[in-house]
C-alpha positions in Angstrom: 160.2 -2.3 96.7 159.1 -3.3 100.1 161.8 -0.7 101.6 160.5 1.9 99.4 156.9 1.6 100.7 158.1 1.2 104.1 160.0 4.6 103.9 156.7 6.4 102.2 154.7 5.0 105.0 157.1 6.3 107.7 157.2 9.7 105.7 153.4 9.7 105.3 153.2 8.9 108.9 155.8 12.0 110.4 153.6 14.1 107.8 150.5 13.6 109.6 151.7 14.2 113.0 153.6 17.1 112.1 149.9 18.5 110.9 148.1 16.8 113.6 150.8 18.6 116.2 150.1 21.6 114.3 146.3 21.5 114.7 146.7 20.7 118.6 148.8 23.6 118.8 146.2 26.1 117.0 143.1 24.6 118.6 145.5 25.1 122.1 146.1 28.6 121.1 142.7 29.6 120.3 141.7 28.2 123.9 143.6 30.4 125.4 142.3 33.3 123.6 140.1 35.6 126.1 136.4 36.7 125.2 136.8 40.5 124.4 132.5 40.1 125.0 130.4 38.1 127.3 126.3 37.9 127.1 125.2 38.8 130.3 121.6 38.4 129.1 119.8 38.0 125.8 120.6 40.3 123.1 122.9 42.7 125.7 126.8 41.7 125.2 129.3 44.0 127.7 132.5 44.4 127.1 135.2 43.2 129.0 139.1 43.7 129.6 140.7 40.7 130.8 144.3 40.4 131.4 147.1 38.6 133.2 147.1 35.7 135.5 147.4 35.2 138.8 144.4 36.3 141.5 141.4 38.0 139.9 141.0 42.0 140.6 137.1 42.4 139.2 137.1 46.4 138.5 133.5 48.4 137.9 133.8 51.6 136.4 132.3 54.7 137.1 129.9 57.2 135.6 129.6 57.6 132.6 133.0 56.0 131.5 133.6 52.3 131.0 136.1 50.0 132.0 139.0 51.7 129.9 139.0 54.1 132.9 141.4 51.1 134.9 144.1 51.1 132.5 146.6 52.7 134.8 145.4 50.3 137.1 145.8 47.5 134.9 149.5 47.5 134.3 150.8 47.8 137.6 148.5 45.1 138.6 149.0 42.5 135.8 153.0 43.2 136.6 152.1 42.5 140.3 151.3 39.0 139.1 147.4 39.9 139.4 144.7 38.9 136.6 142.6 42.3 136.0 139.0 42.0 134.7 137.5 45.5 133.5 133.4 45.3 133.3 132.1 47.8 131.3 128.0 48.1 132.1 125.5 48.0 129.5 124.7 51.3 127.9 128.3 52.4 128.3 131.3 52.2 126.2 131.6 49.6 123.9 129.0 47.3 125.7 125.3 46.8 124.3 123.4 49.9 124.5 119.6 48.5 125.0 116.5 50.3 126.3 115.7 48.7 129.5 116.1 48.9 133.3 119.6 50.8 134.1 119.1 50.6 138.3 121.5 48.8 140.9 119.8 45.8 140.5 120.4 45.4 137.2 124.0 46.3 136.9 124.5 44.0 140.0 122.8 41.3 137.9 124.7 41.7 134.6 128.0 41.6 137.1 126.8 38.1 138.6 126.5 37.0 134.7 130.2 38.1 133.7 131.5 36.6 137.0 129.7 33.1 136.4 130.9 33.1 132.5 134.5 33.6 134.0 134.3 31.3 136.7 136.5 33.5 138.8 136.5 32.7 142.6 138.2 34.9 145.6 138.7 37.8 143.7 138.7 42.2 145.0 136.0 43.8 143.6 136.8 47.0 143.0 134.4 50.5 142.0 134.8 54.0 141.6 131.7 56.3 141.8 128.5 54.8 140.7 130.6 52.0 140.1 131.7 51.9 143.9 128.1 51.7 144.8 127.5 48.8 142.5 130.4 46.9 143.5 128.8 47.2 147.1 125.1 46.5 145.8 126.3 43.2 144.1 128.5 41.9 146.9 125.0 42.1 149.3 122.9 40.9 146.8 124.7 37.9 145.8 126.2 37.0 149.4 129.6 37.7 148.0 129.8 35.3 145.0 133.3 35.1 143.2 134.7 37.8 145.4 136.6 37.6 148.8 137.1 41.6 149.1 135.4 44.7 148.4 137.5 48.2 147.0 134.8 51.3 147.2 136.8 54.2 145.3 134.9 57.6 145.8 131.8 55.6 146.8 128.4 57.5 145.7 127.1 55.5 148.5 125.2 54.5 150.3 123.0 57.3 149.1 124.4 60.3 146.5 121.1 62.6 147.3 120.2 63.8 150.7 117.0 62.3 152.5 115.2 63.8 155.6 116.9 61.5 157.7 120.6 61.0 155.8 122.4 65.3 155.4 125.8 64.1 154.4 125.8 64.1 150.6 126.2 67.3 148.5 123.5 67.2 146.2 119.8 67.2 146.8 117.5 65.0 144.4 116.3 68.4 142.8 120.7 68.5 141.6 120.4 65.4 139.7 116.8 66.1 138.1 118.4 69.2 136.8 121.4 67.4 135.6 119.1 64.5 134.3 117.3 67.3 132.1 120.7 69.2 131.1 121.8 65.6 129.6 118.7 65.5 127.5 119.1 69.0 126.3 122.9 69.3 126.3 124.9 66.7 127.4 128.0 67.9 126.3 127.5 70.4 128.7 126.6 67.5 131.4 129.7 66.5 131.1 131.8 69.8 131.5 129.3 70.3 134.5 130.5 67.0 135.6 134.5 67.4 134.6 134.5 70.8 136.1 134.1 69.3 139.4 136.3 66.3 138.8 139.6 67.1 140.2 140.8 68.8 142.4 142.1 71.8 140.7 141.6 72.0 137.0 145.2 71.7 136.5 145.4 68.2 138.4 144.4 66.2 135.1 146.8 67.1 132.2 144.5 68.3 129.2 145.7 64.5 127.3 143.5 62.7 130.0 141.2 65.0 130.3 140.5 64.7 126.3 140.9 60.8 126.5 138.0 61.0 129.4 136.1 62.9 127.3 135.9 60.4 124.4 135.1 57.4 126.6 132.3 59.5 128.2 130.8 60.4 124.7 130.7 56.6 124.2 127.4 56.2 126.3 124.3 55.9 125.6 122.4 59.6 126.2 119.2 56.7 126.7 121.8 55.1 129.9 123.0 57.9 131.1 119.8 59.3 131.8 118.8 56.1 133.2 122.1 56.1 135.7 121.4 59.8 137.2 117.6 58.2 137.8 119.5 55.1 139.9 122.0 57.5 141.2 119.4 60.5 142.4 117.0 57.7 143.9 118.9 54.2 145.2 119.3 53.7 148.7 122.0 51.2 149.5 121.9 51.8 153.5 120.0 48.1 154.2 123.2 47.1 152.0 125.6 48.1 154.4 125.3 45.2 157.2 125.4 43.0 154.7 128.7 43.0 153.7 131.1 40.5 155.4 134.0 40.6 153.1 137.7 42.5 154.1 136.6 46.2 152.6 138.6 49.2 152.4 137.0 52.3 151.9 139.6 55.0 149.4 138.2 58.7 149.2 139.5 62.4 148.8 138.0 64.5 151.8 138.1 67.4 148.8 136.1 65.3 147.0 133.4 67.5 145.4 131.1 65.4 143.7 131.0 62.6 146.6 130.9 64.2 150.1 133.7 62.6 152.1 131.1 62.0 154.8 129.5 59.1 152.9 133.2 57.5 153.2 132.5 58.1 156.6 129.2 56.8 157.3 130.0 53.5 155.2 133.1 53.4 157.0 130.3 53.1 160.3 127.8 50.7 158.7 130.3 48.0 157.4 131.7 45.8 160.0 135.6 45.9 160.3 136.1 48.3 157.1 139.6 50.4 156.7 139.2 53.9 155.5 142.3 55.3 153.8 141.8 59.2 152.8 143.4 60.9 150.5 144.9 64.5 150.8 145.9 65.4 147.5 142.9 64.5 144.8 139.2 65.4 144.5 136.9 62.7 142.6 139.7 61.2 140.2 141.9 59.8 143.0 142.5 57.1 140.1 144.4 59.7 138.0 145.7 62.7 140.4 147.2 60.1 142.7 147.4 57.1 141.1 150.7 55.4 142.4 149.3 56.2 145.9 146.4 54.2 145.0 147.4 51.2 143.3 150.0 51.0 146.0 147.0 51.1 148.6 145.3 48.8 146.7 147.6 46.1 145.9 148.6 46.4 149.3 145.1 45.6 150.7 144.9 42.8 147.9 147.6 40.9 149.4 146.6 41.0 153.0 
């Protein structure tokens, strides 16, 4: 008899650590699962794409997409050995959509949130368009915290809207009050305005992309992207410029026709020790029309 309850014991006892293993290994695997969304402030929850290991690239999307924009970034990155973070700002994509402030400050602010969530240190910053000048916004505003280097993709800054004292961009502020008005009335036909001047010749996005573009686009918030082309027409980021102090390479078309190459240029000027790589063969969507150029220059400025 004593045998038998001896061997019940031992067999009760493998039972529970067999479960108890079991348990450790479930509770370890739901550790490791990433947050798909991160409150960067009450009630507004952005979306974020977080992949691989390794040293974090932080990536800021430009207007009006969302972070699904980087996904041909992503996978040449993540197989570099690089953990990608995609940020998608509120009121675009599938982040919160909220009525509120939409201006640099914010978005910088919201960025700072993610990043201390995360816990990232020493990672590249990376923008493209609006997204460029929030990148650059948020790395003066916060004295670099979490990143090491700064990426500005087809910048619109330090200013996207000519001032009495600052020629070089295209547009004047009266452009962007019309295009603020044409996305209250028709923003479908914002956003062919916008796509029409894209690339760099309307064959240099493949009518796939161009459709997949499309839909992230439609995803904002009409509310936001009004908002955005407000920050965009009016922000001046020029104080900004001295106060970056991180490695920064500067990446721009010079047939870029919605970002005048000459604000590559005078950023290139205003930001101590910067690298300006120009492009030959894309207009605004350097990301797409020359993408393995890019992520080639970018991985390569990563790992110096």
């Amino acid at each position: 008899m004593g045998a038998i309850l001896l061997l019940l014991t031992l067999a009760t006892s493998c039972s529970d650590k067999k479960t108890e293993n079991k348990m450790k290994t479930t509770t370890e695997t739901a550790v490791k699962a990433r947050a798909e969304y991160i409150e960067a402030a009450p009630n507004v929850k952005l979306h974020v794409t977080d992949l691989g290991d390794g040293k974090p690239v932080v990536f800021i999307h430009g207007y009006p997409l969302s972070d699904a924009m980087w996904e041909y970034q992503y996978h040449p990155l993540i197989k570099e050995g690089y953990r990608v973070i995609g940020i998608t700002l509120r009121g675009f994509g599938l982040s919160d959509k909220p009525y509120g402030k939409y201006n640099y400050d914010q978005f910088a602010d919201d960025i700072k949130a993610v990043l201390d969530a995360l816990d990232v240190t020493d990672a590249t910053i990376v923008g493209h368009s609006m997204g460029g000048a929030i990148a650059l916004h948020y790395t003066a505003k916060y004295n670099n915290a979490h990143v090491s280097k700064l990426v500005l993709l087809s910048a619109a800054a330090p200013v996207q809207t000519k001032r009495a004292d600052f020629p070089y961009p295209f547009a004047a502020k009266e452009d962007l009050t019309n295009w603020i008005g044409l996305n209250n009335t028709d923003r479908p036909g914002l956003l062919a305005a916008i796509g029409a001047q894209f690339a760099l010749t309307p064959e240099a996005i493949s009518p796939g992309i161009g459709k997949w573009m499309g839909d992230i686009e439609m995803q904002s918030s009409p509310y936001a992207m009004e908002q955005a082309l407000m920050a965009l027409r009016d922000e001046d980021l020029r104080g900004d410029l001295p106060k970056i102090k991180v490695p920064t390479l500067i990446v721009h078309a010079k047939e870029d026709k919605i970002v005048a190459y000459a604000l590559a240029e005078q950023m290139n000027k205003g930001i101590a020790g910067s690298q300006l790589v120009t492009f030959e063969k894309s207009g605004h969507a350097i990301f797409i029309e020359e993408r393995d150029k890019f992520n080639e220059e970018l991985i390569k400025f990563i790992k110096q």
